[in-house]
C-alpha positions, 0 to 999 in steps of 0.5 A: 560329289563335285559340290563338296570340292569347294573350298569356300567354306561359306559355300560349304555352308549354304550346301549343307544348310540345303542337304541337311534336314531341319528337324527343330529349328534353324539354330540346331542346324546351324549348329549342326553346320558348324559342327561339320564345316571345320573338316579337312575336306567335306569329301573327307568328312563324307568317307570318315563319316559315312562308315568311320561314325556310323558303324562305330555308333553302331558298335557303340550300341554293341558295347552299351548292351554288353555294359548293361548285360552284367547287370541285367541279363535280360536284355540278352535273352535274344541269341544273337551275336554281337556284330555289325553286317553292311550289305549293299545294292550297287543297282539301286543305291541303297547300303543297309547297316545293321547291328545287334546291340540296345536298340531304340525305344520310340521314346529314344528314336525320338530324343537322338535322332529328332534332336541333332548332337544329342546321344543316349550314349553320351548320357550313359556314360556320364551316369557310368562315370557318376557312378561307383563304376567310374574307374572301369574301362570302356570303349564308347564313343558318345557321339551318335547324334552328330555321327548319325547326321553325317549320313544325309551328306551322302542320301536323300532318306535314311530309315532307322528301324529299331527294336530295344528289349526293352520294348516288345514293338520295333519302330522305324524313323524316317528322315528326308534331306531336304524336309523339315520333319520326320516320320516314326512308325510301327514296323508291321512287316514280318520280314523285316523284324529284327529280334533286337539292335538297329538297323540304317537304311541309306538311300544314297544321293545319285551323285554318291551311288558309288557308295554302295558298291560291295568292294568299296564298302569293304575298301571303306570299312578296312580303312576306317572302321579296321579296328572297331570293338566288334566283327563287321560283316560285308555281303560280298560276291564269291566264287568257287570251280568246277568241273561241268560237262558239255555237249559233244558237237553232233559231226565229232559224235558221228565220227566217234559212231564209225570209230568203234574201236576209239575210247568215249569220253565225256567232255568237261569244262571248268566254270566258276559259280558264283554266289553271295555270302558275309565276309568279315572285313575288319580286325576286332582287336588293335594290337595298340590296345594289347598289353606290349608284354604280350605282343612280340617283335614280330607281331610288331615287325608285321603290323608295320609292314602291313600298315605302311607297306613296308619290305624291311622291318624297322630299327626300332619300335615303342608301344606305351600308353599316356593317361593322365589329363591325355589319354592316348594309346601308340606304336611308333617305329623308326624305319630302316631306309628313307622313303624312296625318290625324295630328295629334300630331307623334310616331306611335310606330305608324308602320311606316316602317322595314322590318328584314330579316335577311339579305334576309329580311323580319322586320317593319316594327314595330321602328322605335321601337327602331331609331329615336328617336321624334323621328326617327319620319317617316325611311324605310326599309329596313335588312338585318342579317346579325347579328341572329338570324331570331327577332328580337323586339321584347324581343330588339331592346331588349336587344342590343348590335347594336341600339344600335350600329346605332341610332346609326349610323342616327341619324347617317345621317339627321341626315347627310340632313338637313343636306345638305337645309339646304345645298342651294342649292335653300333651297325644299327645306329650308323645305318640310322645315322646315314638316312635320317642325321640330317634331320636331326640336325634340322631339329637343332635348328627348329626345336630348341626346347629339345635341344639336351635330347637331339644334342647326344644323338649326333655325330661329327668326324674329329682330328682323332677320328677321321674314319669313326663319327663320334658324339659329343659325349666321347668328345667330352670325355676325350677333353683335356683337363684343362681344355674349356671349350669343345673346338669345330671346323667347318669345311666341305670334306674331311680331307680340306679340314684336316689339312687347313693351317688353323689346325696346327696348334691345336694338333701340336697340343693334342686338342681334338676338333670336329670336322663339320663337314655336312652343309648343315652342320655349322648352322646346328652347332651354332643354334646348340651354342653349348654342350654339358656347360662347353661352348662350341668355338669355330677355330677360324674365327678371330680371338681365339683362346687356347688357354695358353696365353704368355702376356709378356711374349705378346707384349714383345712380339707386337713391339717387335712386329707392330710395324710391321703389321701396320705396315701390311694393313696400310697395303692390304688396306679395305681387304682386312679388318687388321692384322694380327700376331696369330696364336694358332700358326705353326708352320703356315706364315699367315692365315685370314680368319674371320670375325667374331660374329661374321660368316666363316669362309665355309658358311660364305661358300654356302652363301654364294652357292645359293640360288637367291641371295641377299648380295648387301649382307653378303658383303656386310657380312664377310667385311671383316676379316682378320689377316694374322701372321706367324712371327716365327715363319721365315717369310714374315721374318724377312717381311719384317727385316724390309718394313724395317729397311725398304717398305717401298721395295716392289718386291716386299710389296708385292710378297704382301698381295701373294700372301694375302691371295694365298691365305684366301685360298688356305683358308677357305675362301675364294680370291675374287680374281682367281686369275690374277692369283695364277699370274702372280704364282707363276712370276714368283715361279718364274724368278725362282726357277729361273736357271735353275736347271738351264746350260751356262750358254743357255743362260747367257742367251737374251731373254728378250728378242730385240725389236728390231730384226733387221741384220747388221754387218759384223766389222772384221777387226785385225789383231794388234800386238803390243807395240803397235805390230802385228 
């Protein structure tokens, strides 16, 4: 059907308006258009309605004749089982779909099928819920006007022959495509009465005669007709062996005659003999629709393998059921390893969550709509029964349904997850952890309404536990009493922050830090911005508070080195912000930290690497920078006796710019002139080391050669003594 690849939906329009019968007016098939063109695709729509609408109308009728059984016995006098059987004619094109459920008055022939949308079942059911029997469980879908349409997408004329207990006559309606009317007739032919129920006839278009091939009719029906109420039957080939005998060829018989004494035998051959026969083809019973009391692992373990051809069985799987204002049935699963030969974290093509209607498979394409895209690897299956059979992907976006089924979903899976992270079997969080943590991460960044349900379920490397992950509970519950904030440290690996000096007061007063080492990680916490009322606080960013202020220690440290701080801002000048006293320092003498709302040096490393950056807030962003220094370090000790005495020195001076260009690196940052860095390092080598394990002579011989090489005569001097004698 090339036709129905267009993606014009006005082109789709006028395609239907031609292949659709006009039956009443021009208003009933433009409502019948509107009702179609919303589809994903009209080749989708085709399949879905093909076999999805037209066998789970037709078990509609099953279910609507076992309704009214109980009430009224008669109308199953007829000894047939409940079932529907599709047999098809690949030769001529022609799919013959019969169930054995109410059947069809001429009256009924005429009001469904002569009227487009309109459905007798729709009518029962809404006199079943007007009814005292309103509380009680059904099945039916109610749509049989709009599905029974959907087989002109595929033929040129569709026969329906119907025979109602009702009724002691069987008539046949007869539709064409491209007519404006239709036909109904007694049936007189004796070898096509049916005792009771429905039979469609679908003489399919040439294009489409595909169709009617025994094994995509099986391959169709296991797809999206799988879990329909009732047994659907296909007529397919078989074939069984045996052993045949065979003729003996005339010379070896003649050689066998002279041959008294050779044993005869007879001859065979095996041969396959083939004959056609009904297959059952689908599964009565969903195991979404079994109470979950009476399903066991590994029932469940083996529906998820079958269905998502899966090796390994899942981490974890939830099977609930919402009723309320939304009704919906699911299974979901958390599966052991991410899907294989994906690289980005986010597959936004994945089908991993398959939507029925009312047992009917619609598509497996909805889960970016059912699902945020963070929550991508969750699996499963979800049955709605308030969703139209027409679902499309635009209808999906716009309903109401949709979003409250979302959050429900949502809710179960987070349910799944945290009841890995408390499992007494902590290999199973871990494992889950390693393949899908960076998508929960993602969630901190996109969802902030579940941010109190993904913030529990992540896990950071600390200061106290470098070789464990822990979570932010046992952060909190490690905290000292006086601590306020939860403290991180964003770095590319466990080993740099561990062992950058931002650390060193926070390690000699025992307060543990998170080692956010992962890319995405700091992004995360700063969308997260709190914890159980603990904001996070990055330890590299200026003004930080270790809730052990001595105001009058400040006040005289700034006295004391105020100068000196100035005097290194004049020097540095443009490279810094300011400088500081720091709070954080130990044993480091200095440290460059950044602003409070600018990039951190890990987040500026990120920044560079990418592929397409924005260079003017790259530079607007890493502007300021804090240089702090630690009174009590010699270097600065000694930086602060020359700013008192010789701030000119060439030495001070130059200690300031190594200083400076050291800190960049033990902070975290990349020098903008790493060779210039080296340079420097080696003169401060070079004076250090000079002589330190060189001769006496070898010290004494010049460091530089003289620029002119030319060779003097030595004058020879005779001794003189004193006196004037020799």
């Amino acid at each position: 059907m090339a036709c129905f690849w267009a993606t014009d939906m006005s082109q789709l329009q006028r395609h239907l308006m031609l292949r659709i019968p006009q039956l009443r007016n021009m208003s009933i098939k433009q409502r019948l258009v509107a009702s179609w063109t919303s589809s994903l695709t009209a080749y989708t729509a085709t399949k879905r309605c093909f076999f999805g609408n037209l066998s789970a109308m037709q078990a509609d009728a099953l279910d609507k004749l076992r309704f009214l059984g109980v009430t009224q016995p008669e109308l199953m006098k007829e000894a047939c089982d409940l079932d529907i059987r599709i047999q098809s004619d690949k030769d001529n094109g022609i799919i013959t779909i019969t169930d054995t459920g109410i059947g069809m008055t001429r009256q009924e022939l005429v009001d469904c099928l002569g009227t487009i949308a309109q459905s007798g079942t729709a009518k029962f059911l809404k006199a079943l819920k007007d009814s005292k029997d309103a509380g009680s469980d059904n099945n039916l879908i109610g749509q049989f006007g709009v599905g029974f349409y959907s087989a002109f997408l595929v033929s040129d004329r569709v026969a329906v022959s119907s025979k109602s207990p009702k009724s002691d006559k069987q008539y046949v309606w007869e539709g064409e495509a491209n007519a404006s009317s239709y036909t109904i007739r007694e049936e007189t032919d004796p070898e096509k009465l049916i005792p009771r129920g429905t039979r469609l006839t679908l003489y399919l278009k040439r294009d489409d005669k595909g169709f009617a091939h025994p094994e995509r009719v099986q391959k169709l029906v296991k797809n999206y007709s799988q879990f329909v109420s009732f047994p659907i039957y296909t007529w397919q080939e078989k074939g069984f062996t045996k052993e045949v005998e065979i003729d003996e060829d005339p010379a070896e018989a003649k050689k066998d005659e002279q041959d008294e004494k050779a044993e005869k035998k007879k001859k065979t051959k095996t041969v396959v003999e083939k004959y056609w026969d009904w297959e059952l083809t689908n599964e009565t019973q969903p195991i979404w629709l079994r109470n979950p009391k009476e399903v066991t692992t590994e029932e469940y373990n083996e529906f998820y393998k079958k269905t998502f051809n899966e090796y390994l069985e899942p981490l974890a799987s939830s099977h609930f059921t919402t009723e309320g204002e939304v009704e919906f049935r699911s299974i979901l699963y958390v599966p052991a390893v991410p899907p294989m030969g994906k690289d980005d974290i986010v597959n936004p093509k994945t089908k991993n969550i398959r939507l029925y209607v009312k047992r009917v498979f619609i598509s497996d394409d909805f889960d970016g709509e059912l699902f945020p895209r963070y929550l991508s690897f969750i699996k499963g299956v979800v049955d709605s029964n308030d969703l139209p059979l027409n679902v499309s992907r635009e209808i999906l976006q716009e309903s109401r349904i949709v979003r409250i089924m979302r959050k429900r979903l949502v809710r179960k899976a987070f349910d799944m997850i945290l009841g890995i992270s408390m499992s007494e079997n902590k290999d199973d969080y871990e494992k889950f952890w390693e393949n899908f943590g960076k998508h929960l991460k993602l969630g901190c960044i996109e969802d902030r309404e579940n941010h109190k349900r993904i913030a529990p379920l992540l896990r950071f490397f600390s200061s106290q536990s470098e070789e464990d992950m822990i979570s932010l509970d046992e952060y909190v519950e490690n905290m000292k009493a006086e601590q306020k904030d939860i403290y991180y440290i964003a770095a590319d690996s466990v080993t740099s922050a561990k062992n950058t000096p931002f650390l060193e007061r926070l390690l000699e007063k025992d307060l543990e830090v998170l080692f956010l080492v992962d890319p995405i990680d700091e992004v995360a916490i700063q969308n997260l911005k709190s914890y159980k009322e603990k904001n996070f606080v990055d330890i590299s960013k200026e003004d930080l508070d270790l809730g052990d202020k001595n105001e009058e220690k400040e006040k005289e440290m700034k006295q004391e080195f105020g100068q000196t701080c100035d005097w290194i801002k004049k020097r540095l000048g443009d490279k810094v912000a300011s400088v500081q006293i720091s709070n954080r320092l130990s044993t480091s003498p200095c440290v460059l930290v950044s602003g409070r709302f600018g990039w951190s040096a890990n987040m500026e490393r990120l920044m560079k690497a990418q592929t397409v950056g924005d260079t003017s807030s790259l530079e607007y962003m890493r502007g300021r920078r804090v240089f702090e220094i630690n009174p009590e370090h010699p270097i600065i000790k000694n930086l602060n006796a020359a700013c008192q005495s010789s701030q000119d020195d060439d030495d001070a001076l130059r200690a300031i710019d190594l200083l400076y260009d050291t800190a960049l690196v033990s902070s975290g940052f990349t020098p903008e002139n790493p060779a210039q860095l080296g340079g420097k390092i080696y003169e401060m080598m070079g004076m250090a080391l000079s002589g330190k394990w060189s001769t006496p002579a070898e010290v004494q011989q010049p460091v530089f050669q003289p620029n002119n090489p030319e060779t003097l005569e030595a004058e020879v001097v005779e001794p003189v003594s004193a006196g004037g004698q020799k």
